[in-house]
PyMOL Python script that loads the backbone (N, CA, C, O; Angstrom):
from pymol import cmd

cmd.read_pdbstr("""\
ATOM      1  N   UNK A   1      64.669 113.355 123.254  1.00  0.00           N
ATOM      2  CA  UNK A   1      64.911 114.763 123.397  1.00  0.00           C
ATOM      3  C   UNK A   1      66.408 115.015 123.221  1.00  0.00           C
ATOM      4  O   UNK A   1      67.225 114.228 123.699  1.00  0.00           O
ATOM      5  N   UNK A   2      66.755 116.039 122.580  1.00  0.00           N
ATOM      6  CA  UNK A   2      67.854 116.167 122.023  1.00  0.00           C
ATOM      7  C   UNK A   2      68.899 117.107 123.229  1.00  0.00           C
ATOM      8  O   UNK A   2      68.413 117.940 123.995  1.00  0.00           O
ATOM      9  N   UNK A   3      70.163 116.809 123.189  1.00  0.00           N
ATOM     10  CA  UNK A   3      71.033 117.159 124.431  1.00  0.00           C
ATOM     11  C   UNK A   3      70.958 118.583 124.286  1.00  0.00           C
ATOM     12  O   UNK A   3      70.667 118.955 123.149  1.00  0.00           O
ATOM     13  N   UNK A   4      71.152 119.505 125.175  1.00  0.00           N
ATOM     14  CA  UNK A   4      71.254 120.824 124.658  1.00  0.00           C
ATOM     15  C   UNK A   4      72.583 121.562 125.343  1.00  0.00           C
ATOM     16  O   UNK A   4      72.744 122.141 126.417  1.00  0.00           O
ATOM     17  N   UNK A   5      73.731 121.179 123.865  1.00  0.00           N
ATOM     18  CA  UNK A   5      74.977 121.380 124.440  1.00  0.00           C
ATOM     19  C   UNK A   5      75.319 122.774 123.884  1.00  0.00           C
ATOM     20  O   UNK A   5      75.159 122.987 122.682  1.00  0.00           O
ATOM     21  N   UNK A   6      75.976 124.134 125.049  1.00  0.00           N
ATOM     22  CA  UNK A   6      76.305 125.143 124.710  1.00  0.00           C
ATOM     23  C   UNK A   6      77.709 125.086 124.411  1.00  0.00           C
ATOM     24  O   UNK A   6      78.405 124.549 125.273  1.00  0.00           O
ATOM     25  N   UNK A   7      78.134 125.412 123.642  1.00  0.00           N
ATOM     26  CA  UNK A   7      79.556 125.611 123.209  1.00  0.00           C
ATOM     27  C   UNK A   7      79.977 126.345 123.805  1.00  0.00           C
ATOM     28  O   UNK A   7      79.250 127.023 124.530  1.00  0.00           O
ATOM     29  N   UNK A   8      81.603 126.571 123.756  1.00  0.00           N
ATOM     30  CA  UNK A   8      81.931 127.592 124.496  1.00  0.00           C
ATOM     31  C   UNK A   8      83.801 127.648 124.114  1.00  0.00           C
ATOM     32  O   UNK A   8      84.580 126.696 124.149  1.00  0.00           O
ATOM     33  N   UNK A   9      83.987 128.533 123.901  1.00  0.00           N
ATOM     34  CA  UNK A   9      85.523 128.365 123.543  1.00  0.00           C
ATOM     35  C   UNK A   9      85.873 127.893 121.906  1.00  0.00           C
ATOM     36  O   UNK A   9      86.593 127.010 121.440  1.00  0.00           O
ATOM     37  N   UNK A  10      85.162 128.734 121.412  1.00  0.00           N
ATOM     38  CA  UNK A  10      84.871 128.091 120.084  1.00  0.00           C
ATOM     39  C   UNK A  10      85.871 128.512 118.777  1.00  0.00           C
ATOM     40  O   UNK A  10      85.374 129.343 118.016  1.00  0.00           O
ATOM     41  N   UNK A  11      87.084 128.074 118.477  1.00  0.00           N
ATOM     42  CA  UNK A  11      88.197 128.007 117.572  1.00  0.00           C
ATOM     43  C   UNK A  11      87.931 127.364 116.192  1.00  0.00           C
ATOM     44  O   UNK A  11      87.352 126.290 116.031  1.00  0.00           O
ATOM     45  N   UNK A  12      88.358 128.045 115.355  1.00  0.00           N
ATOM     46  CA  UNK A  12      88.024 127.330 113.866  1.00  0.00           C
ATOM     47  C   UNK A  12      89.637 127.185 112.990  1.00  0.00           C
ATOM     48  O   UNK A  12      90.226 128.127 112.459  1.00  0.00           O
ATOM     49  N   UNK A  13      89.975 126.141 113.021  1.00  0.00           N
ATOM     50  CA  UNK A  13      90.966 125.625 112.409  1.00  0.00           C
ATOM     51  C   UNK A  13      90.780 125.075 111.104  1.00  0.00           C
ATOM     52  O   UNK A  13      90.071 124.084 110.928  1.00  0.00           O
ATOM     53  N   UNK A  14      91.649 125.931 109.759  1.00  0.00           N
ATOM     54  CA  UNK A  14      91.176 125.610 109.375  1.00  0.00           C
ATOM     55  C   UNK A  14      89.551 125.130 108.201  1.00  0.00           C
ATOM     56  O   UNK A  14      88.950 126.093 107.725  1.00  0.00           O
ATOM     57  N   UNK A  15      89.168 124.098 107.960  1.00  0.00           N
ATOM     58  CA  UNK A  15      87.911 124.166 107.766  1.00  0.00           C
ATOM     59  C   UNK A  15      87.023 123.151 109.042  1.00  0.00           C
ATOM     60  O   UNK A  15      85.853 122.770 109.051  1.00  0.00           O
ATOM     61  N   UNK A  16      88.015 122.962 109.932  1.00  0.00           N
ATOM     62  CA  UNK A  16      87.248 122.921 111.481  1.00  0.00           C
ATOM     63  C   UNK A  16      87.134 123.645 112.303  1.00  0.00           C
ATOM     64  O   UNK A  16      87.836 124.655 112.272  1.00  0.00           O
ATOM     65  N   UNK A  17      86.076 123.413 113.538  1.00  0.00           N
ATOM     66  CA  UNK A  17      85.928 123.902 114.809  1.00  0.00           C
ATOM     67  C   UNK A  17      86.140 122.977 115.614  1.00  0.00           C
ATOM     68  O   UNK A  17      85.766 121.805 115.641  1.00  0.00           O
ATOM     69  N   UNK A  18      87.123 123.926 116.644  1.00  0.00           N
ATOM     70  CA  UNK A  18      87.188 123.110 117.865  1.00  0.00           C
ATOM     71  C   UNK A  18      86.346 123.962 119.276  1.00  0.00           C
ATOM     72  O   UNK A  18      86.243 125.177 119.445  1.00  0.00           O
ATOM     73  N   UNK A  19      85.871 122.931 120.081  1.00  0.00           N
ATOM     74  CA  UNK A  19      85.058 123.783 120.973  1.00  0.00           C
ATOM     75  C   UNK A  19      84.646 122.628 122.084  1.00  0.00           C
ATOM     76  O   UNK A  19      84.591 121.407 121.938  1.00  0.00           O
ATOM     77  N   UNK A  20      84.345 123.536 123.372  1.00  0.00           N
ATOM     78  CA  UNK A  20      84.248 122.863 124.533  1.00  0.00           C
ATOM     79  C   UNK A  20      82.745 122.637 125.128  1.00  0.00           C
ATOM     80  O   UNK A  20      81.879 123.343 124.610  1.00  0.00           O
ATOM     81  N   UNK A  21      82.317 121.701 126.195  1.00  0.00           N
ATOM     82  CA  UNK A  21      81.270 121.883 126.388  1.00  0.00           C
ATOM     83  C   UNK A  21      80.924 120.537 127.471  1.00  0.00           C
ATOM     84  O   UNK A  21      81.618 119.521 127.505  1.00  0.00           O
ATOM     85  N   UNK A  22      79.679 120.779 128.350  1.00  0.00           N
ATOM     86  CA  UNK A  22      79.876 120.345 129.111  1.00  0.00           C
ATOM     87  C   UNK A  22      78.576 118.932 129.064  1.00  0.00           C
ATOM     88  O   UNK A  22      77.370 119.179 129.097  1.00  0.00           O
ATOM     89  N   UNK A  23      79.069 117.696 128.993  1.00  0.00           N
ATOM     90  CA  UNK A  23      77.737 116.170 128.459  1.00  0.00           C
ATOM     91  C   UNK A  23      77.033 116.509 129.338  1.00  0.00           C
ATOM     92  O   UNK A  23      77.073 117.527 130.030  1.00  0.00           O
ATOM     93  N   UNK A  24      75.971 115.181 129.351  1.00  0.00           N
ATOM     94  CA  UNK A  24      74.451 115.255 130.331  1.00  0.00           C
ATOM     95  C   UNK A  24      75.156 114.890 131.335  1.00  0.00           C
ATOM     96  O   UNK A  24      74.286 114.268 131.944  1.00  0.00           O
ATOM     97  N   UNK A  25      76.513 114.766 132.271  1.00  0.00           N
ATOM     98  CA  UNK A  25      76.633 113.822 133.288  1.00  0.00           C
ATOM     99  C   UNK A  25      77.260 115.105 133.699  1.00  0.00           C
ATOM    100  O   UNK A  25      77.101 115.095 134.920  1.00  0.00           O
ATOM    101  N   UNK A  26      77.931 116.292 133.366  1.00  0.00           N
ATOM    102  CA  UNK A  26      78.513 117.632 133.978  1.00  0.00           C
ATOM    103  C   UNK A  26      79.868 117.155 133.652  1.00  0.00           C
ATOM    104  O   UNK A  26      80.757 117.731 134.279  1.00  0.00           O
ATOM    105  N   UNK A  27      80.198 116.351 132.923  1.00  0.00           N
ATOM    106  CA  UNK A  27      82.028 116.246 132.215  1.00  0.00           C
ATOM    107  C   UNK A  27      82.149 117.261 131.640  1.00  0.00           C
ATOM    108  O   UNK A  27      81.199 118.007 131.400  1.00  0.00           O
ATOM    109  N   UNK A  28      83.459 117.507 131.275  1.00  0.00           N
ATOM    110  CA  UNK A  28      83.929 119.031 130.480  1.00  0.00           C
ATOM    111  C   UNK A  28      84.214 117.929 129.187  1.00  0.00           C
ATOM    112  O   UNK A  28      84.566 116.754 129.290  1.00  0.00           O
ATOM    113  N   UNK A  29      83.997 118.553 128.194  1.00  0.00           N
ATOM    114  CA  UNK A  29      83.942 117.466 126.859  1.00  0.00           C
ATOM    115  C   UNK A  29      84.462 118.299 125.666  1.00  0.00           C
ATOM    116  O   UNK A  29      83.971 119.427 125.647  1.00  0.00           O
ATOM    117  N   UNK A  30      85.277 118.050 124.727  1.00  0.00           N
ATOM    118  CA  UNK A  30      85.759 118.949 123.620  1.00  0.00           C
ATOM    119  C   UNK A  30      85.619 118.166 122.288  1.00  0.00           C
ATOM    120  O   UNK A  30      86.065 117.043 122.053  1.00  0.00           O
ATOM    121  N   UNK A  31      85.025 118.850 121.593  1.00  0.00           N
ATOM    122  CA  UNK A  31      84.115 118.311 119.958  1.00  0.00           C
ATOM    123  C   UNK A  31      85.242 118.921 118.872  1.00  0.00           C
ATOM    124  O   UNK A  31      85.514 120.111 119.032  1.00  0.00           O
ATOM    125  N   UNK A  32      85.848 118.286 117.896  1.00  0.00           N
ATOM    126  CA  UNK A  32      86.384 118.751 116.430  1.00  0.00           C
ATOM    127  C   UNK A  32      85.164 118.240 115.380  1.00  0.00           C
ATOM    128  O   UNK A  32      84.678 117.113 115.276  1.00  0.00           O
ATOM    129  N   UNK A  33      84.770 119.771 114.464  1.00  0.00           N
ATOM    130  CA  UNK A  33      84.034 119.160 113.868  1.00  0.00           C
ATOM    131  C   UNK A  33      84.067 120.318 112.568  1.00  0.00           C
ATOM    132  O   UNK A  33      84.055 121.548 112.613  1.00  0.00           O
ATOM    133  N   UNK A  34      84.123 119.184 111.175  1.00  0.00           N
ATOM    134  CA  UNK A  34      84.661 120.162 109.945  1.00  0.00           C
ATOM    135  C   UNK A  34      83.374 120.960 109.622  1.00  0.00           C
ATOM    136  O   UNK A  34      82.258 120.589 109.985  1.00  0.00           O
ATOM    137  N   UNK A  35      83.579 121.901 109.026  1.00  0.00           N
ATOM    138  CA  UNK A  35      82.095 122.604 108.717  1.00  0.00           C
ATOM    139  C   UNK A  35      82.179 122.856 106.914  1.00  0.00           C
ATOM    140  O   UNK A  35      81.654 123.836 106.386  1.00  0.00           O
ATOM    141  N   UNK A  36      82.948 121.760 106.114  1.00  0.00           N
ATOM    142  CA  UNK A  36      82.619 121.894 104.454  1.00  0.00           C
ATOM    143  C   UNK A  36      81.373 121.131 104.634  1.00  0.00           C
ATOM    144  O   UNK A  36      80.890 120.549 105.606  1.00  0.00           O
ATOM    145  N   UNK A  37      80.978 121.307 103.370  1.00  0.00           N
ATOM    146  CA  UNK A  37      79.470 120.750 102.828  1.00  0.00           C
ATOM    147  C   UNK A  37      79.605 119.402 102.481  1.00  0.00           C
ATOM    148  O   UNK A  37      80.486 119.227 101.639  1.00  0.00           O
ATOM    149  N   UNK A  38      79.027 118.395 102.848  1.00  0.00           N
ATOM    150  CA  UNK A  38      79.162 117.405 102.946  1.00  0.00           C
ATOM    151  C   UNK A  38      80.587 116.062 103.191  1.00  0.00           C
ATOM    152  O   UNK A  38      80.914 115.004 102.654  1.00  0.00           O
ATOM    153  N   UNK A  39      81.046 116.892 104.269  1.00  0.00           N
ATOM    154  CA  UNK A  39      82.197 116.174 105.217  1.00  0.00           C
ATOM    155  C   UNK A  39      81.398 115.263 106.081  1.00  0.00           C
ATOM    156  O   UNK A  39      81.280 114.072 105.791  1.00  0.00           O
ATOM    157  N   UNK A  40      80.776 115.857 107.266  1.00  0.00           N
ATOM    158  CA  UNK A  40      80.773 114.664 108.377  1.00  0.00           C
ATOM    159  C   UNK A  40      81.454 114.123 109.287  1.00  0.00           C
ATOM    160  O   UNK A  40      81.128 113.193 110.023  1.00  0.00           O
ATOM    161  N   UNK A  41      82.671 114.860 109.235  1.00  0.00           N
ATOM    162  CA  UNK A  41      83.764 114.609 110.573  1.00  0.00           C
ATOM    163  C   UNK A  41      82.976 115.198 111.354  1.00  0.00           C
ATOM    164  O   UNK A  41      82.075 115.969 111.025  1.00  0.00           O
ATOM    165  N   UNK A  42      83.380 114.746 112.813  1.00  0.00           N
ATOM    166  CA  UNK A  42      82.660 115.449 114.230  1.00  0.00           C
ATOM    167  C   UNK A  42      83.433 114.045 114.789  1.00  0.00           C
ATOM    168  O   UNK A  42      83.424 112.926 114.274  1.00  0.00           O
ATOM    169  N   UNK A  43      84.100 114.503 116.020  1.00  0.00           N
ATOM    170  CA  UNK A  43      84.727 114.089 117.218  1.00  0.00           C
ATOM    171  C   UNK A  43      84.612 114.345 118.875  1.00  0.00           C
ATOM    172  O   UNK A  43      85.189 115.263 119.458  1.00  0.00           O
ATOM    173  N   UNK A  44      84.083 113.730 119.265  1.00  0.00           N
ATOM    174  CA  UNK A  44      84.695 114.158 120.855  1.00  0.00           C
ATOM    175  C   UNK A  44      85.787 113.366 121.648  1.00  0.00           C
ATOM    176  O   UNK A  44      86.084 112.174 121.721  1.00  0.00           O
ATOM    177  N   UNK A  45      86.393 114.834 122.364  1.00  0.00           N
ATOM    178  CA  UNK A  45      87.400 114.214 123.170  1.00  0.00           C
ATOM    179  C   UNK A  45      87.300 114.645 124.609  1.00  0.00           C
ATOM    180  O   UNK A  45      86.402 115.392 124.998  1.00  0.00           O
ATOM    181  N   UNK A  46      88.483 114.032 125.595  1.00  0.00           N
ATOM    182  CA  UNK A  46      88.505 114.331 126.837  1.00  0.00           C
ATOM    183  C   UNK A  46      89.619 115.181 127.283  1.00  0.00           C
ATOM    184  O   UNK A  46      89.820 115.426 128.473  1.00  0.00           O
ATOM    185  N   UNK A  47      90.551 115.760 126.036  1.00  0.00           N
ATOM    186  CA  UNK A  47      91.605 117.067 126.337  1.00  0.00           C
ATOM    187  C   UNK A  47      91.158 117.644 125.121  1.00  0.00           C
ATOM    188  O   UNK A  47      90.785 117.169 124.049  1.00  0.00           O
ATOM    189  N   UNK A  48      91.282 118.692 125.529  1.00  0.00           N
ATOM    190  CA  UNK A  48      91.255 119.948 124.054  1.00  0.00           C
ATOM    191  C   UNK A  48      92.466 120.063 123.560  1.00  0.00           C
ATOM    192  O   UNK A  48      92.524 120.921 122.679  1.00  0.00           O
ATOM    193  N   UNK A  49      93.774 119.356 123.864  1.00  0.00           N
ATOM    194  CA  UNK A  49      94.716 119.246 122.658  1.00  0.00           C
ATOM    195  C   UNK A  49      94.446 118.149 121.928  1.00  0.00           C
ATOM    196  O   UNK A  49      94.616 118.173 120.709  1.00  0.00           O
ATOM    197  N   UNK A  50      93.889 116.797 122.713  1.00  0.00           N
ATOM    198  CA  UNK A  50      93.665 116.074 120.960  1.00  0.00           C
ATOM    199  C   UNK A  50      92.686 116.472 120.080  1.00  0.00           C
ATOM    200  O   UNK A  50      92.703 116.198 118.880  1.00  0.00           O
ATOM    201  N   UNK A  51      91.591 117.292 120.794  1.00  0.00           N
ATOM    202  CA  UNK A  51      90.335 117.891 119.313  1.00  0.00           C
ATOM    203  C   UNK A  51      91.276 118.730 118.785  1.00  0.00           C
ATOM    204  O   UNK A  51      91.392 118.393 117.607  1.00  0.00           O
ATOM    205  N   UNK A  52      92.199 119.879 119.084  1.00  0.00           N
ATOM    206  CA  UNK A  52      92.916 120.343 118.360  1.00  0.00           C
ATOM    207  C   UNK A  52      93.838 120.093 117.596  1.00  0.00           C
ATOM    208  O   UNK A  52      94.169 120.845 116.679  1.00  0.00           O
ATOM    209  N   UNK A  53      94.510 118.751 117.923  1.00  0.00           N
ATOM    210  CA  UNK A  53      94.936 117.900 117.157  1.00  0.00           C
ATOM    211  C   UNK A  53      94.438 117.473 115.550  1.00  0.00           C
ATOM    212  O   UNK A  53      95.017 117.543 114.466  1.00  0.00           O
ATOM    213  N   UNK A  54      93.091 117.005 115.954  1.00  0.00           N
ATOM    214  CA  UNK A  54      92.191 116.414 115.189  1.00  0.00           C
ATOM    215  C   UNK A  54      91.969 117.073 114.229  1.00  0.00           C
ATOM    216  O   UNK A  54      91.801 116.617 113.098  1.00  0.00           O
ATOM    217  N   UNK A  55      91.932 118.389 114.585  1.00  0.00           N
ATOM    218  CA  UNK A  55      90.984 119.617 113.755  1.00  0.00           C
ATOM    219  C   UNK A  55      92.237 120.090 112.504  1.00  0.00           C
ATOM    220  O   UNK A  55      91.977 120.429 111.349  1.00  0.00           O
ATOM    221  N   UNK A  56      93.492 120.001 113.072  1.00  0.00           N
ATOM    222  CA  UNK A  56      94.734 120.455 112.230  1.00  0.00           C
ATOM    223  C   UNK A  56      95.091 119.305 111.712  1.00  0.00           C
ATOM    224  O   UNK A  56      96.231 119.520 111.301  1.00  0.00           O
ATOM    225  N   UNK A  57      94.793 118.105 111.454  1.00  0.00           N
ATOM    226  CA  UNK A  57      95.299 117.186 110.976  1.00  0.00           C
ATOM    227  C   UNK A  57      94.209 116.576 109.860  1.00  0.00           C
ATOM    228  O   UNK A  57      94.492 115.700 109.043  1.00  0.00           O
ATOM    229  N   UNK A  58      93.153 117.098 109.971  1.00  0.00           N
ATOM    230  CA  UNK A  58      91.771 116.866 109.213  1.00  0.00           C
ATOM    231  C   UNK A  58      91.795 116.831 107.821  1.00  0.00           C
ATOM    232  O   UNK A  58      91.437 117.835 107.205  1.00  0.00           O
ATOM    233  N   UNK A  59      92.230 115.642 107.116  1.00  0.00           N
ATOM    234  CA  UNK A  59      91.869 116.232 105.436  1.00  0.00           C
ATOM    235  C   UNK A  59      90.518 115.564 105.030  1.00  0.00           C
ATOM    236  O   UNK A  59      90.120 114.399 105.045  1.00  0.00           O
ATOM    237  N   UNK A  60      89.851 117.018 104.580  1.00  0.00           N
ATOM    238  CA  UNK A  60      88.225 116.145 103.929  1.00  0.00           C
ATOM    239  C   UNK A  60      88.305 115.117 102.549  1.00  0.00           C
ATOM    240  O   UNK A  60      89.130 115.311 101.657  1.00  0.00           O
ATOM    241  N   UNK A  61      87.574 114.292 102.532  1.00  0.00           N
ATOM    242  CA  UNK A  61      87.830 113.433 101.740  1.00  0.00           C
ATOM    243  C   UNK A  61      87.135 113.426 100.725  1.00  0.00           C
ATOM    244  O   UNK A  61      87.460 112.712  99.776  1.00  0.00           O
ATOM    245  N   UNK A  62      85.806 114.365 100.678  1.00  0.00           N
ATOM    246  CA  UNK A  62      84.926 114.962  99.893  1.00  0.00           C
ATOM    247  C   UNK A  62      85.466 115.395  99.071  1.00  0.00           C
ATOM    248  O   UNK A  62      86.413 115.986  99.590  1.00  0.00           O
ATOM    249  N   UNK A  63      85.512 115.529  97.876  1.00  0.00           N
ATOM    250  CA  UNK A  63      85.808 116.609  96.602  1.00  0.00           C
ATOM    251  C   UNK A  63      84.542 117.076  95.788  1.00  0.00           C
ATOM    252  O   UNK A  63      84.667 117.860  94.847  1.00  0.00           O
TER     253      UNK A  63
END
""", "prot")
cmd.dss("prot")
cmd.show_as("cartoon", "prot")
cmd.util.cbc("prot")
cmd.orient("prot")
């Protein structure tokens, strides 16, 4: 059964999103994740400055 994570705080950098949300254990958890067509980046972190990090530093490698 699939997690059912609500986003929340949801920033788009970029051709990423950064956004917050809370795992199955009640951690506060923050995801960077690119939204071009066939990228595949997606990250989680445990501060929302390194997903924001992540998200501004992101080059897709797709062409």
């Amino acid at each position: 059964m699939p997690a059912n994570r609500r986003f929340r705080n949801v920033v788009r950098i970029g051709p990423a999103q950064v956004a917050t949300y809370y795992d199955g254990r009640g951690r506060e958890k923050h995801t960077a994740a690119c939204t071009a067509p066939r990228c595949g980046f997606s990250t989680d972190y445990d501060s929302r400055a390194a997903a924001e990090l992540a998200a501004r530093t992101h080059r897709c490698a797709v062409r």
